[in-house]
N, CA and C atoms as an extended XYZ file, in Angstrom:
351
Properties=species:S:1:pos:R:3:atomname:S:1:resname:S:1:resid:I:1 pbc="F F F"
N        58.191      -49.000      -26.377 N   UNK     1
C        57.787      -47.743      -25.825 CA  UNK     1
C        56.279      -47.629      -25.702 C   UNK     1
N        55.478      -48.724      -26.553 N   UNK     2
C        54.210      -48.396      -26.126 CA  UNK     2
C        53.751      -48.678      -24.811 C   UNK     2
N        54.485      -49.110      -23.805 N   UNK     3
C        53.727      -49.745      -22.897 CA  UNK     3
C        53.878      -48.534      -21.880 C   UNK     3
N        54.753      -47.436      -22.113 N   UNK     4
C        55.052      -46.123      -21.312 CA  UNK     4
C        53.470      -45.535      -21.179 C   UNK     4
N        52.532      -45.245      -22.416 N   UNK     5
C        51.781      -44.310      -22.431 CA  UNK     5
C        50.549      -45.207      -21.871 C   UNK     5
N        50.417      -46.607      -21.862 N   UNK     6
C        49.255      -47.173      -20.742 CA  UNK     6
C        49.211      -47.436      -19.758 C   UNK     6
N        50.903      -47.272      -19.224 N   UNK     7
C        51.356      -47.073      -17.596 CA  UNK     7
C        50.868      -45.523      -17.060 C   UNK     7
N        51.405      -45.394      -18.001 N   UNK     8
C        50.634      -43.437      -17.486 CA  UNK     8
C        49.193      -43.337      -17.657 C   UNK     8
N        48.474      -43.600      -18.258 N   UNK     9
C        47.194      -43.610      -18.269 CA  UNK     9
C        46.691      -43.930      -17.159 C   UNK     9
N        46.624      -45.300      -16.489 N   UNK    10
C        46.660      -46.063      -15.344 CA  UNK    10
C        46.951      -45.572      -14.398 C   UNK    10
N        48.232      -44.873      -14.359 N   UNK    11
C        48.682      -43.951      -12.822 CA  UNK    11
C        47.395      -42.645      -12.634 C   UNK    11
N        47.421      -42.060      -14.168 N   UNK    12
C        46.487      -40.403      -13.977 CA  UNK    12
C        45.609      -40.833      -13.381 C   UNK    12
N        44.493      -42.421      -13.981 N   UNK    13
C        43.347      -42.821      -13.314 CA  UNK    13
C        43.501      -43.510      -11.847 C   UNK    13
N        44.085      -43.503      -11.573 N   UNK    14
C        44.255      -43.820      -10.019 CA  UNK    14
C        44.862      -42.399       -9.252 C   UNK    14
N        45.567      -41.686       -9.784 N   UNK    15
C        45.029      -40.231       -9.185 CA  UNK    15
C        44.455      -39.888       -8.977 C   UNK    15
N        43.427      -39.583       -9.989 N   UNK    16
C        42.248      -39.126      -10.312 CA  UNK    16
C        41.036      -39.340       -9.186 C   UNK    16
N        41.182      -40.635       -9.169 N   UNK    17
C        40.563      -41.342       -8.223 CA  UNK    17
C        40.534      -40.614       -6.388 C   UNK    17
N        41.998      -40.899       -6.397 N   UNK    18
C        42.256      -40.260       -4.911 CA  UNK    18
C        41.769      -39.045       -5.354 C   UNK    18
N        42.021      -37.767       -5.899 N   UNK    19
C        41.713      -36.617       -5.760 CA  UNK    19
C        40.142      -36.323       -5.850 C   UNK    19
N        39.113      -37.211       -5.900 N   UNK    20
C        37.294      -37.035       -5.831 CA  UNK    20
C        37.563      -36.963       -4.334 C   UNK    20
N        36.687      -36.499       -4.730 N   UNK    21
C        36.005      -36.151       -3.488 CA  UNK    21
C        34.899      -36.967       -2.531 C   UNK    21
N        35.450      -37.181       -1.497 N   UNK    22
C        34.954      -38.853       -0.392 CA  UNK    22
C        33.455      -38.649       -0.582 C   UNK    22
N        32.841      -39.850       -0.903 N   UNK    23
C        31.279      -39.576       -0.782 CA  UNK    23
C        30.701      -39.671        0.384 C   UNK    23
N        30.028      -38.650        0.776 N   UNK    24
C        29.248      -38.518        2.192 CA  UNK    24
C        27.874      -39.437        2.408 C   UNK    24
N        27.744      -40.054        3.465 N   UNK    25
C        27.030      -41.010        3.639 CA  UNK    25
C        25.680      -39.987        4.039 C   UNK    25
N        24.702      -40.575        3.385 N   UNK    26
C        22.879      -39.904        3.491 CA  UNK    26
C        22.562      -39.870        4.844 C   UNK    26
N        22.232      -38.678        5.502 N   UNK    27
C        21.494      -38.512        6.783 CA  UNK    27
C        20.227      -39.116        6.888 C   UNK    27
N        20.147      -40.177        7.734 N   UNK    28
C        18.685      -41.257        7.478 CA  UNK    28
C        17.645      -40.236        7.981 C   UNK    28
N        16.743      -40.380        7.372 N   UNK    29
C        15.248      -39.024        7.901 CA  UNK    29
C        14.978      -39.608        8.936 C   UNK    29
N        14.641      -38.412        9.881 N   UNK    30
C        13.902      -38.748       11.361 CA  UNK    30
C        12.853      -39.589       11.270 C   UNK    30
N        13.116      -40.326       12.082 N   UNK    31
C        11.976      -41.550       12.057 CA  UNK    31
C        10.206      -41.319       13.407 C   UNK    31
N         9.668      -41.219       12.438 N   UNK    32
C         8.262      -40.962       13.520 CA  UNK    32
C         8.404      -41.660       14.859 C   UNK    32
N         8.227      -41.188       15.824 N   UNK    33
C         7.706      -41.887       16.963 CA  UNK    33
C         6.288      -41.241       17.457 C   UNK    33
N         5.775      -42.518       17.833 N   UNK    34
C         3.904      -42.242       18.625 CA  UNK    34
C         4.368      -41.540       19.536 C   UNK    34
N         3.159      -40.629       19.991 N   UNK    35
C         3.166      -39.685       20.822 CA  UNK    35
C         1.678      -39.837       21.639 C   UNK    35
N         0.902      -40.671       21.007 N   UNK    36
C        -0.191      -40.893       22.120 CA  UNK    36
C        -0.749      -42.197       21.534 C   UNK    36
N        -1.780      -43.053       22.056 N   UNK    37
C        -2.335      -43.440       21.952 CA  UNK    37
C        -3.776      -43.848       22.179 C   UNK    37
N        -5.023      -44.013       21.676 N   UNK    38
C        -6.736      -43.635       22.124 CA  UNK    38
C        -7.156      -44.895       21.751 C   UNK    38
N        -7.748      -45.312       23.148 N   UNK    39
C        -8.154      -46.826       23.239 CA  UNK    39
C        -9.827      -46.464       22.777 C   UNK    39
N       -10.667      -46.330       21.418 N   UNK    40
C       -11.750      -46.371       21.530 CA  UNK    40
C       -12.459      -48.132       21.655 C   UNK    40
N       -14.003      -48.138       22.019 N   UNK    41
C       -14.339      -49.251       21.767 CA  UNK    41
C       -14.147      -50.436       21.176 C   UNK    41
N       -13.965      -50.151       19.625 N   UNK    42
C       -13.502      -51.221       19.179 CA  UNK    42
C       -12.048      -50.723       18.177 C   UNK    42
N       -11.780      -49.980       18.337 N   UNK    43
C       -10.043      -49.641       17.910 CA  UNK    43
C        -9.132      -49.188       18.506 C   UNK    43
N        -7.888      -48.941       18.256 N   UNK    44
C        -7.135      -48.127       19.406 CA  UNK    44
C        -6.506      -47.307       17.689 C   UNK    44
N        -6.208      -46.081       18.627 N   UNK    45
C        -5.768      -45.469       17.452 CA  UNK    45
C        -4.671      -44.653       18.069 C   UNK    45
N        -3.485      -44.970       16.795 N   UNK    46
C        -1.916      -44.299       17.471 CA  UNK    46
C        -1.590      -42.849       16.630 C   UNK    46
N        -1.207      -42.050       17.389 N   UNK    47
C        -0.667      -40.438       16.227 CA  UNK    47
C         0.686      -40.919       16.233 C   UNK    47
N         1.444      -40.376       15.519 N   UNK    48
C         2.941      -40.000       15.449 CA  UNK    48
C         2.984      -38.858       15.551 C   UNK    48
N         4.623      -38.651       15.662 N   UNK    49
C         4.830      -37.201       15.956 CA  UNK    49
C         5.021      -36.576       14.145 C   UNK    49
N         4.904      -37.321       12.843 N   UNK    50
C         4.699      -36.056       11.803 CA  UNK    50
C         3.243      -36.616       11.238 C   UNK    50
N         2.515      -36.650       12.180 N   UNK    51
C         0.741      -36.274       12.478 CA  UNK    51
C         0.445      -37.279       11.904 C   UNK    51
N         0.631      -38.786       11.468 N   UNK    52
C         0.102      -39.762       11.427 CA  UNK    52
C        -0.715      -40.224       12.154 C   UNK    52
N        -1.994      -40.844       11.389 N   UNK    53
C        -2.739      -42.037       12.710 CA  UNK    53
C        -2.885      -43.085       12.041 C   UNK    53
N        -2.580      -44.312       12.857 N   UNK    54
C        -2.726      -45.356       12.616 CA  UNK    54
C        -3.435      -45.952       13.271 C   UNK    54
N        -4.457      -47.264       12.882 N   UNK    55
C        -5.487      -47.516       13.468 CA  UNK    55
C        -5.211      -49.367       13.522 C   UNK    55
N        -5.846      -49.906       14.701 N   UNK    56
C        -5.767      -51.523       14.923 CA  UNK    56
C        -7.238      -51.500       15.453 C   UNK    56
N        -7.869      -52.253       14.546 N   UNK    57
C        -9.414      -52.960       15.232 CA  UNK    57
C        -9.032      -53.895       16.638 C   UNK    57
N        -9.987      -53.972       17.266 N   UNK    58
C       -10.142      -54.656       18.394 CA  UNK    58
C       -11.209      -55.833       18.300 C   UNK    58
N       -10.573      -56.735       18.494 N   UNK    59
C       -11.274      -58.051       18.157 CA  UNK    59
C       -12.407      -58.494       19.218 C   UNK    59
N       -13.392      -58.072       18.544 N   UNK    60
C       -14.637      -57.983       20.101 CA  UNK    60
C       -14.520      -57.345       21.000 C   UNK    60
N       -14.304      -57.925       22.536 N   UNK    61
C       -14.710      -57.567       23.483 CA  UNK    61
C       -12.563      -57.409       24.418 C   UNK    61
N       -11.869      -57.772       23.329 N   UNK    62
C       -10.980      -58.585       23.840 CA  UNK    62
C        -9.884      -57.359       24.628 C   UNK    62
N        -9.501      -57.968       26.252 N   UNK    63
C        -8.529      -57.555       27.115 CA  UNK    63
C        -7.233      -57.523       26.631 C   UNK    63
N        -7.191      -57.759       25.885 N   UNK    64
C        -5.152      -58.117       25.190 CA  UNK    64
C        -5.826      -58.392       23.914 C   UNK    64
N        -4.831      -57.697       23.058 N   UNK    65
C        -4.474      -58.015       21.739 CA  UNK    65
C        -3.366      -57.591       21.257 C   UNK    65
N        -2.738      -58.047       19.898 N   UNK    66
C        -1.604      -57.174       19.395 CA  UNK    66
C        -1.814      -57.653       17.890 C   UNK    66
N        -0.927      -57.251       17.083 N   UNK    67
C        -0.934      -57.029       15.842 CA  UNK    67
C         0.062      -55.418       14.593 C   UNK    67
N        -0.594      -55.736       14.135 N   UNK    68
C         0.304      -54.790       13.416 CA  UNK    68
C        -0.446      -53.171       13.331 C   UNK    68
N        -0.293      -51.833       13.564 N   UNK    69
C        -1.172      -51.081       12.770 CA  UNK    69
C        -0.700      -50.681       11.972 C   UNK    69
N        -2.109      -50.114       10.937 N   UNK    70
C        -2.803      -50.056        9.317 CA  UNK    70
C        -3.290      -48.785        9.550 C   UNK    70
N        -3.749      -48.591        7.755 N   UNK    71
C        -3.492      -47.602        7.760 CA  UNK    71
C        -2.683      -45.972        7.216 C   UNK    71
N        -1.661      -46.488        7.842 N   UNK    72
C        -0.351      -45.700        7.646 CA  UNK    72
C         0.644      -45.867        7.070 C   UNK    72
N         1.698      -44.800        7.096 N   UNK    73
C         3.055      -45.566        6.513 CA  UNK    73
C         3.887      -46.047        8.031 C   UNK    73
N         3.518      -46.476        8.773 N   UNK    74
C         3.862      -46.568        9.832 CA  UNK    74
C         3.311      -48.052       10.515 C   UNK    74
N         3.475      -48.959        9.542 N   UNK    75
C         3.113      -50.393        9.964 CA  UNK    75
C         4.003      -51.651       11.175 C   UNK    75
N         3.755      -50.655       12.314 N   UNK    76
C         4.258      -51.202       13.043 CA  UNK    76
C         3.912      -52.126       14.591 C   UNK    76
N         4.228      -53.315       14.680 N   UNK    77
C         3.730      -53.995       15.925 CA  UNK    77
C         3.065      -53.526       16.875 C   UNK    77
N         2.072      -53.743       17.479 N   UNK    78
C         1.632      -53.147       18.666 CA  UNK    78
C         1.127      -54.533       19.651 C   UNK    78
N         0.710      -53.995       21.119 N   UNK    79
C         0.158      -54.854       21.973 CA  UNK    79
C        -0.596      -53.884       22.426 C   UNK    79
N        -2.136      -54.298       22.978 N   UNK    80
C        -2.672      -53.346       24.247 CA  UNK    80
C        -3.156      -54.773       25.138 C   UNK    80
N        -2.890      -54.570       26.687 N   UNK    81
C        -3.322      -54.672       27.815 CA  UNK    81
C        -3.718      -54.044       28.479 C   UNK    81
N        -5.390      -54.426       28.834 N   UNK    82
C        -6.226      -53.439       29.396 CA  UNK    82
C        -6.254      -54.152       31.080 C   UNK    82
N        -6.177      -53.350       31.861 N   UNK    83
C        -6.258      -53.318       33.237 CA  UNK    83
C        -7.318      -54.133       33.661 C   UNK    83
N        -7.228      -55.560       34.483 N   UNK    84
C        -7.865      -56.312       34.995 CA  UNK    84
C        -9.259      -55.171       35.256 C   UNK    84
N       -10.577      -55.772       36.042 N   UNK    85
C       -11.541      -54.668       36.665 CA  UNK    85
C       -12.218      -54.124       34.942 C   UNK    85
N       -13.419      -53.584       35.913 N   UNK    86
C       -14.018      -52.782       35.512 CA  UNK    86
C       -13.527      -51.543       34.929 C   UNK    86
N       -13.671      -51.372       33.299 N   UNK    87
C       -13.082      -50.209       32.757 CA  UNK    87
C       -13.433      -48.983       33.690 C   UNK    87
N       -12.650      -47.886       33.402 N   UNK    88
C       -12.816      -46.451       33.976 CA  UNK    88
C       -14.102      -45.949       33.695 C   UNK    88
N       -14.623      -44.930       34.078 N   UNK    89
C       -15.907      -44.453       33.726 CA  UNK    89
C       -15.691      -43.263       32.322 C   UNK    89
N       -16.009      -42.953       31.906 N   UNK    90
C       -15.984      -42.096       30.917 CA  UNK    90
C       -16.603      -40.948       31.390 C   UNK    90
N       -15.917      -39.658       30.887 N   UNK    91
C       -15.991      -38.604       31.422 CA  UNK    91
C       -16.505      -37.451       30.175 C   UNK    91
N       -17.298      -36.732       30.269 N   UNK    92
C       -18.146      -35.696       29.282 CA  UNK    92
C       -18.061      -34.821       29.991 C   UNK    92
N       -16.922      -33.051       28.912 N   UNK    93
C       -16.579      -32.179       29.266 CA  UNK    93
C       -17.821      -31.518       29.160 C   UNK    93
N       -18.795      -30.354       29.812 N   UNK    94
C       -20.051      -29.879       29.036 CA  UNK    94
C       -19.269      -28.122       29.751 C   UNK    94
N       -19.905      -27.326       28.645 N   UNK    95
C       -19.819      -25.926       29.349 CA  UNK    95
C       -20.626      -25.254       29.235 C   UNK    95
N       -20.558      -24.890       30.627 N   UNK    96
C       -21.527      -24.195       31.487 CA  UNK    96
C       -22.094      -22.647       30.724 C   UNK    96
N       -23.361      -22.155       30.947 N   UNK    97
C       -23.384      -20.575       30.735 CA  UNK    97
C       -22.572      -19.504       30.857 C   UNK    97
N       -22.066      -19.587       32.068 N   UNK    98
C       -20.865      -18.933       32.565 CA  UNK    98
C       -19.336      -18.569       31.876 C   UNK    98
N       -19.239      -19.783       30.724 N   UNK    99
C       -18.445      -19.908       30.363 CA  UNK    99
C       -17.069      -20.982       30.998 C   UNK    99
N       -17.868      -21.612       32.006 N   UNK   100
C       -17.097      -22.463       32.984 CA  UNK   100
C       -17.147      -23.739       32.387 C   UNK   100
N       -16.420      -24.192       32.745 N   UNK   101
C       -16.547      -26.423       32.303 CA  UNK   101
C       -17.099      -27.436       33.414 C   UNK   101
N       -18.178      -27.600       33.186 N   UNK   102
C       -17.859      -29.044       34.042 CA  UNK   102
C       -18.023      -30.431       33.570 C   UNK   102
N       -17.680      -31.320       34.395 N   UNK   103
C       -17.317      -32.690       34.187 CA  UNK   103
C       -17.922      -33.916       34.638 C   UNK   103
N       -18.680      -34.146       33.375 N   UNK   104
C       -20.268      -35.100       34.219 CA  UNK   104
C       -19.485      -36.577       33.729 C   UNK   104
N       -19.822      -37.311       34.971 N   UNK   105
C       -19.332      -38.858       34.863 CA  UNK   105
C       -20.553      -39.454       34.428 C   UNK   105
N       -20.836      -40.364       33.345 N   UNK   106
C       -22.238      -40.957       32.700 CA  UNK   106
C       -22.706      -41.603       33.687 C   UNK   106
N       -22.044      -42.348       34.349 N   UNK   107
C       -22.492      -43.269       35.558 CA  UNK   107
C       -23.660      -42.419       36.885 C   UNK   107
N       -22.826      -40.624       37.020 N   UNK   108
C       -23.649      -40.055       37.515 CA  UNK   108
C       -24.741      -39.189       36.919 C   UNK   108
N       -24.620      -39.388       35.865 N   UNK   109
C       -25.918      -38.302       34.963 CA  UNK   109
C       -26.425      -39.347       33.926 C   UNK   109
N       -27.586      -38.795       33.898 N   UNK   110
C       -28.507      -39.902       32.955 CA  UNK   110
C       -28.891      -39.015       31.857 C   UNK   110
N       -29.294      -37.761       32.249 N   UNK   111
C       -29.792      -36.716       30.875 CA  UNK   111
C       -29.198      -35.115       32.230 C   UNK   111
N       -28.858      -34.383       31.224 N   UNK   112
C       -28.575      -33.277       31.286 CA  UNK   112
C       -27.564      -33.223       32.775 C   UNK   112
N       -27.395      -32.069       33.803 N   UNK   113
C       -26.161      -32.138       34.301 CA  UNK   113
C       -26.223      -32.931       35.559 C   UNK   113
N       -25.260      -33.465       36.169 N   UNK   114
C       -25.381      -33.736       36.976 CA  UNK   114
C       -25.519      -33.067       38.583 C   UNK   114
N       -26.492      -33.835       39.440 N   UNK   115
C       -26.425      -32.800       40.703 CA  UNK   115
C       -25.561      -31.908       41.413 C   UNK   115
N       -25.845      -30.708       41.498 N   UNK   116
C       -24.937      -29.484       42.354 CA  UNK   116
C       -24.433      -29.211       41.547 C   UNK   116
N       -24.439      -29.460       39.863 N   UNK   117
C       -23.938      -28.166       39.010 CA  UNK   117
C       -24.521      -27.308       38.332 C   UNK   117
């Protein structure tokens, strides 16, 4: 007769079992994605969308690079390819007395505004 009361034991714990309750699998946290990227001189620097920046030096002068960016918790691969030609001109917002903006290209202003503004 002893072997009645460790058969029953055995059954309750495998009841038991079924009757828990299913474990719910963890909702993985939203994962950052970049939302811009700023090619300065010698870095490019990436935001995410929960306000990270991550930063990659630029190796000299160089048209292509890639690597990882640093930085952050957000160490992830990058490439930049810069457009054959002569970079764009760079553009300086200045405002006016008026309270107006204008938009001097360096190429056309040397000191203070440029002509006809």
């Amino acid at each position: 007769m002893s072997f009645y009361p460790a058969y029953l034991a055995v059954v309750i714990l495998a009841l038991a079992g079924c009757a828990a309750a299913p474990a719910i699998a963890p909702v993985p946290a939203p994962v950052a994605q970049p939302r811009q990227a700023i090619l300065y001189r010698d870095t490019v620097t990436v935001q995410f969308s929960d306000g990270a920046l991550c930063v990659a030096p630029r190796p000299g002068r160089a048209a292509q690079w890639s690597g990882t960016l640093a930085g952050c918790a957000h160490p992830l691969p990058f490439s930049v390819a810069l457009p054959p030609g002569r970079p764009a001109p760079r553009r300086v917002l200045v405002q006016l007395g008026d309270g107006g903006t204008a938009v001097l290209t360096l190429q056309a202003a040397r000191y203070g505004l440029a002509p006809g503004v």
